[in-house]
N, CA and C atoms as a LAMMPS dump frame, in Angstrom:
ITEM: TIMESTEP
0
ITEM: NUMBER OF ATOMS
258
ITEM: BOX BOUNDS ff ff ff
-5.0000000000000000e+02 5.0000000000000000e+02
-5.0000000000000000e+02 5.0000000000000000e+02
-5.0000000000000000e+02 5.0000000000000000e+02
ITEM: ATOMS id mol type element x y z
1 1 1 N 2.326 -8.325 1.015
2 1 2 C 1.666 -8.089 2.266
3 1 3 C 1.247 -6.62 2.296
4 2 1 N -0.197 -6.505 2.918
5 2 2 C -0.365 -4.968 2.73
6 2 3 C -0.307 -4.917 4.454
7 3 1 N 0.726 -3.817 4.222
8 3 2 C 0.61 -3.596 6.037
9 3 3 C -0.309 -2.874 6.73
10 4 1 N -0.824 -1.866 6.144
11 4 2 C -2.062 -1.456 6.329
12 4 3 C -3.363 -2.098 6.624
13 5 1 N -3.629 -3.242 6.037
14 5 2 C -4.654 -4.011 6.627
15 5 3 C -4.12 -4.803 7.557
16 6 1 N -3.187 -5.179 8.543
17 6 2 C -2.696 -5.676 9.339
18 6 3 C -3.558 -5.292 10.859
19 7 1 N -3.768 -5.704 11.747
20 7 2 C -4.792 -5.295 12.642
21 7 3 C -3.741 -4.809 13.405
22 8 1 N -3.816 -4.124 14.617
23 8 2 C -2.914 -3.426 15.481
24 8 3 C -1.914 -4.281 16.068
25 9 1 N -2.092 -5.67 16.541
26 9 2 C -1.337 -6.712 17.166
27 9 3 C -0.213 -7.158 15.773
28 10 1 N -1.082 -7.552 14.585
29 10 2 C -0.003 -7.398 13.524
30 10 3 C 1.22 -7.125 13.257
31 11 1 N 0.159 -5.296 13.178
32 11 2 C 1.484 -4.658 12.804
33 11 3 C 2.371 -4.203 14.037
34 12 1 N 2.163 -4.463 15.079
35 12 2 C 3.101 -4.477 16.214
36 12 3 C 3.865 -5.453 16.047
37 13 1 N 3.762 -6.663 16.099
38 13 2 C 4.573 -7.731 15.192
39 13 3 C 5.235 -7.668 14.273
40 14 1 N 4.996 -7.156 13.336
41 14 2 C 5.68 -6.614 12.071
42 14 3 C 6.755 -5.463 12.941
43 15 1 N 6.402 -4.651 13.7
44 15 2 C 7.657 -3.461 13.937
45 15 3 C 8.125 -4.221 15.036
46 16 1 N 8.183 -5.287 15.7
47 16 2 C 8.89 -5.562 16.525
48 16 3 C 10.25 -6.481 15.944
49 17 1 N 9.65 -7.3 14.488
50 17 2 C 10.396 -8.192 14.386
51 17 3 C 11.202 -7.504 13.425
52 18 1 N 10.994 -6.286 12.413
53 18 2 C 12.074 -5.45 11.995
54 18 3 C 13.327 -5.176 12.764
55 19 1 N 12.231 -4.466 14.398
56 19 2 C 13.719 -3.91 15.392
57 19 3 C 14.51 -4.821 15.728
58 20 1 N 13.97 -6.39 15.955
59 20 2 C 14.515 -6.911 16.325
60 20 3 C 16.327 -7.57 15.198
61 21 1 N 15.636 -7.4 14.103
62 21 2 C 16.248 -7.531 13.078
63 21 3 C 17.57 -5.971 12.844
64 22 1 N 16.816 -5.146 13.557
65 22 2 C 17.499 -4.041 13.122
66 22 3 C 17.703 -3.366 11.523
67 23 1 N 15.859 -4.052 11.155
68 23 2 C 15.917 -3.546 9.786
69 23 3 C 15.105 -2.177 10.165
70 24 1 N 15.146 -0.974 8.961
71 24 2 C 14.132 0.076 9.512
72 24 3 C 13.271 -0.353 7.832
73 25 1 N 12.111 0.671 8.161
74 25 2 C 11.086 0.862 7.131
75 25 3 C 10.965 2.479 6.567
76 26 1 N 11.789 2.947 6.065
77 26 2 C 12.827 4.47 5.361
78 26 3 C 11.237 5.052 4.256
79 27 1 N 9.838 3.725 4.321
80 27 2 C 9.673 4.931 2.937
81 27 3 C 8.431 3.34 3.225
82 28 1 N 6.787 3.664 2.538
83 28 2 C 6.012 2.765 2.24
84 28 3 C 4.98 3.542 0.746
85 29 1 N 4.734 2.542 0.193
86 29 2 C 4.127 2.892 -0.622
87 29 3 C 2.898 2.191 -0.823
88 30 1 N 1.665 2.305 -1.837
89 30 2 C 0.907 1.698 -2.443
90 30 3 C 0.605 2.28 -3.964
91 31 1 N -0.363 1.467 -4.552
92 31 2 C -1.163 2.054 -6.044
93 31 3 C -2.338 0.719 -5.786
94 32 1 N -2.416 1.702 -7.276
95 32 2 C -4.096 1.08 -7.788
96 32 3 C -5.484 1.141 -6.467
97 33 1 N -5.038 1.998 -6.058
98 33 2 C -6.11 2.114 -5.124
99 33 3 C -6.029 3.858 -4.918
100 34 1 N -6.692 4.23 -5.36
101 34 2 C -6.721 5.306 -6.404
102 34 3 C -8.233 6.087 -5.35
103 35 1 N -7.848 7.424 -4.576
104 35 2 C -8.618 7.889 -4.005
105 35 3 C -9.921 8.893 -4.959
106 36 1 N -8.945 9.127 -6.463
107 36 2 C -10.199 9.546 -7.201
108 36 3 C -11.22 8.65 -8.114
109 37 1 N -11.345 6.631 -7.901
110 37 2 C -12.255 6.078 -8.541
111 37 3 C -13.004 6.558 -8.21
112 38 1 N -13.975 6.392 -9.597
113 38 2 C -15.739 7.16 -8.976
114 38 3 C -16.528 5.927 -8.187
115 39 1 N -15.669 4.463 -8.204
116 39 2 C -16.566 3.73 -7.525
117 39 3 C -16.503 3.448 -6.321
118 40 1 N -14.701 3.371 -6.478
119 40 2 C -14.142 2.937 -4.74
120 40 3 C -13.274 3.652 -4.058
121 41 1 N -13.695 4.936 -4.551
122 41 2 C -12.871 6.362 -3.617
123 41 3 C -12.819 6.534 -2.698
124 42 1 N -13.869 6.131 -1.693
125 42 2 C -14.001 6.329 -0.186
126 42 3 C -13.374 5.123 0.423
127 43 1 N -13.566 4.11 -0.084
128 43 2 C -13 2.611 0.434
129 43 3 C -11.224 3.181 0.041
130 44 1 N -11.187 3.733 -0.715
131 44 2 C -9.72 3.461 -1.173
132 44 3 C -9.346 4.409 -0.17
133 45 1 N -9.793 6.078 0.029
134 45 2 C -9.263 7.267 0.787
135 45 3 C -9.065 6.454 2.187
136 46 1 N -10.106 5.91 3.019
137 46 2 C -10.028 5.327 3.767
138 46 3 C -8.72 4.099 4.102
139 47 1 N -8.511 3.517 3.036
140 47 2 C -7.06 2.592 2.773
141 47 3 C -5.947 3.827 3.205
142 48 1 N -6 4.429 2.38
143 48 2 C -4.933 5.285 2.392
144 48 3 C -4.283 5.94 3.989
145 49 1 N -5.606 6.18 4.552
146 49 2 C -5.702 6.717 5.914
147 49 3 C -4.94 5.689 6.342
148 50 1 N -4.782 4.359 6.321
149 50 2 C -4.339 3.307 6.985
150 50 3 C -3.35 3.48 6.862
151 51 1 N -2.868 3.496 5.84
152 51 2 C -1.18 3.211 5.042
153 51 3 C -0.228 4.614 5.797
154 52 1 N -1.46 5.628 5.676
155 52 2 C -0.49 6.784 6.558
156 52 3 C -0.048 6.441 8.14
157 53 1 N -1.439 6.113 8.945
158 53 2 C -1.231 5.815 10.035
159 53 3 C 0.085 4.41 10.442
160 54 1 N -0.188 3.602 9.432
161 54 2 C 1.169 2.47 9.427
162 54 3 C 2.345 2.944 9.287
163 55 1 N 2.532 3.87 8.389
164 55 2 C 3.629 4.744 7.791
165 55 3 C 4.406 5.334 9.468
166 56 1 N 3.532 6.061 10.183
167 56 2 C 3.843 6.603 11.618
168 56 3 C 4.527 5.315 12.4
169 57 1 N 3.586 4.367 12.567
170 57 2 C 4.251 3.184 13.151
171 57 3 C 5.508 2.767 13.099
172 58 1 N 5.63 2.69 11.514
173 58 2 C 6.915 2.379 11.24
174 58 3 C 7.696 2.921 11.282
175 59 1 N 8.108 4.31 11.1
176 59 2 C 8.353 5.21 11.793
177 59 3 C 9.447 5.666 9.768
178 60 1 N 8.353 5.376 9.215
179 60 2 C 8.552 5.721 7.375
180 60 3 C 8.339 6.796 7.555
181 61 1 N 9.447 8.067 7.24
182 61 2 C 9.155 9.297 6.769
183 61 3 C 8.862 9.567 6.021
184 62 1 N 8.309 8.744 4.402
185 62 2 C 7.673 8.935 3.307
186 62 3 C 6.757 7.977 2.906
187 63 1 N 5.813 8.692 1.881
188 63 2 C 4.34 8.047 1.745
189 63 3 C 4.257 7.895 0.776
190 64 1 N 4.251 7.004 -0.299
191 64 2 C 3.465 7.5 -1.881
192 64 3 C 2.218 6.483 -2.393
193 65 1 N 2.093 7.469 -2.865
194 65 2 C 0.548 7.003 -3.227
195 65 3 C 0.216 6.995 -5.167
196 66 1 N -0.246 5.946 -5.223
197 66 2 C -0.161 5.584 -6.789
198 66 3 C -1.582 6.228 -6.766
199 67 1 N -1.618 7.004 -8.082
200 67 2 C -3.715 7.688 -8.709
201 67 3 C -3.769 6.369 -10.151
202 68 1 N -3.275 5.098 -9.807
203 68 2 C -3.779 4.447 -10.628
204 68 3 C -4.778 3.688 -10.756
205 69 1 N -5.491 3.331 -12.07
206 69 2 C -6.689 2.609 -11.606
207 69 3 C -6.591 0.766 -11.362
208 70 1 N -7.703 0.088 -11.521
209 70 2 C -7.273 -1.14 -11.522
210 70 3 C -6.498 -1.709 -12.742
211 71 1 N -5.555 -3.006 -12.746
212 71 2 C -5.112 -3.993 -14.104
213 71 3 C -6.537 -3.995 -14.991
214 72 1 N -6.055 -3.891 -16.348
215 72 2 C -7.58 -4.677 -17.324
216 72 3 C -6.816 -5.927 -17.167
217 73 1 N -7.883 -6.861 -17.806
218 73 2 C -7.836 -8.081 -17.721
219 73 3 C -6.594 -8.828 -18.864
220 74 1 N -6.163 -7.699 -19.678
221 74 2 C -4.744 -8.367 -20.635
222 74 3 C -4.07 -7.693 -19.841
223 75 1 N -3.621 -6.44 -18.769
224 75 2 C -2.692 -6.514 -18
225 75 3 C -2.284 -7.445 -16.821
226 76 1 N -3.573 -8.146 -16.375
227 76 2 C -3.364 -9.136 -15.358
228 76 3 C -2.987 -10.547 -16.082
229 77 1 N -3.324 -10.682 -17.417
230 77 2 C -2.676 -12.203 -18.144
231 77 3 C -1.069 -12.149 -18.328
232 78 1 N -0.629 -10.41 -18.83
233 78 2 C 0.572 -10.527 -19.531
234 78 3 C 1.801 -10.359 -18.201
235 79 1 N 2.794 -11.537 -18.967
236 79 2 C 3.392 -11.185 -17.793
237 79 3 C 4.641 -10.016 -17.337
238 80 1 N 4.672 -8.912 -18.097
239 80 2 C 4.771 -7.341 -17.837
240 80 3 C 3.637 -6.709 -17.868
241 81 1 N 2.89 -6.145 -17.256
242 81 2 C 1.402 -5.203 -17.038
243 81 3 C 1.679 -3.951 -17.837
244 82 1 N 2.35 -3.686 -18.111
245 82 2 C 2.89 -2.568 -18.845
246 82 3 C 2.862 -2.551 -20.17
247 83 1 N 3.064 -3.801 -21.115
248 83 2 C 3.184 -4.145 -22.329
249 83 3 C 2.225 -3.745 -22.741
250 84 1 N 0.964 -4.015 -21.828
251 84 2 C -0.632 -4.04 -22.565
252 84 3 C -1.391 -2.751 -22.245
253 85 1 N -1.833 -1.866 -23.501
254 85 2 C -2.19 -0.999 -23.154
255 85 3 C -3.383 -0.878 -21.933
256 86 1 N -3.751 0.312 -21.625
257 86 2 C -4.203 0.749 -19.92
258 86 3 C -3.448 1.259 -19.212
């Protein structure tokens, strides 16, 4: 689930049913969406903006952010992504 694309009612949903749970959200992350592609840098910076602003919501004192690019197509077959070079 990316919480970041979650619309505002969402992710109010999402932090209600944590509290309700009395789980917290300590830390969010993403990758592969990589604010320096030369193709989808602005779409991605823009993601990112999200993930921060969700990050506040949740009330995550930490952010990280992967500079990776997309899977090639033998990292998305194999089933460790890592095995295959890229």
């Amino acid at each position: 689930m990316r919480l970041a694309d979650l619309d505002d009612a969402g992710r109010a949903r999402f932090v209600a049913i944590c509290r309700d749970l009395g789980l917290t959200v300590p830390a969010i992350s993403t990758s592969r969406r990589s604010v320096i592609d030369p193709v989808q840098g602005d779409d991605h910076l823009a993601y990112c903006h999200r993930v921060i602003d969700c990050a506040a919501d949740l009330g995550a004192g930490h952010v990280s952010f992967g500079l990776f690019g997309p899977l090639s197509d033998a990292q998305r077959a194999a089933l460790w992504f890592w095995t295959e070079p890229g």
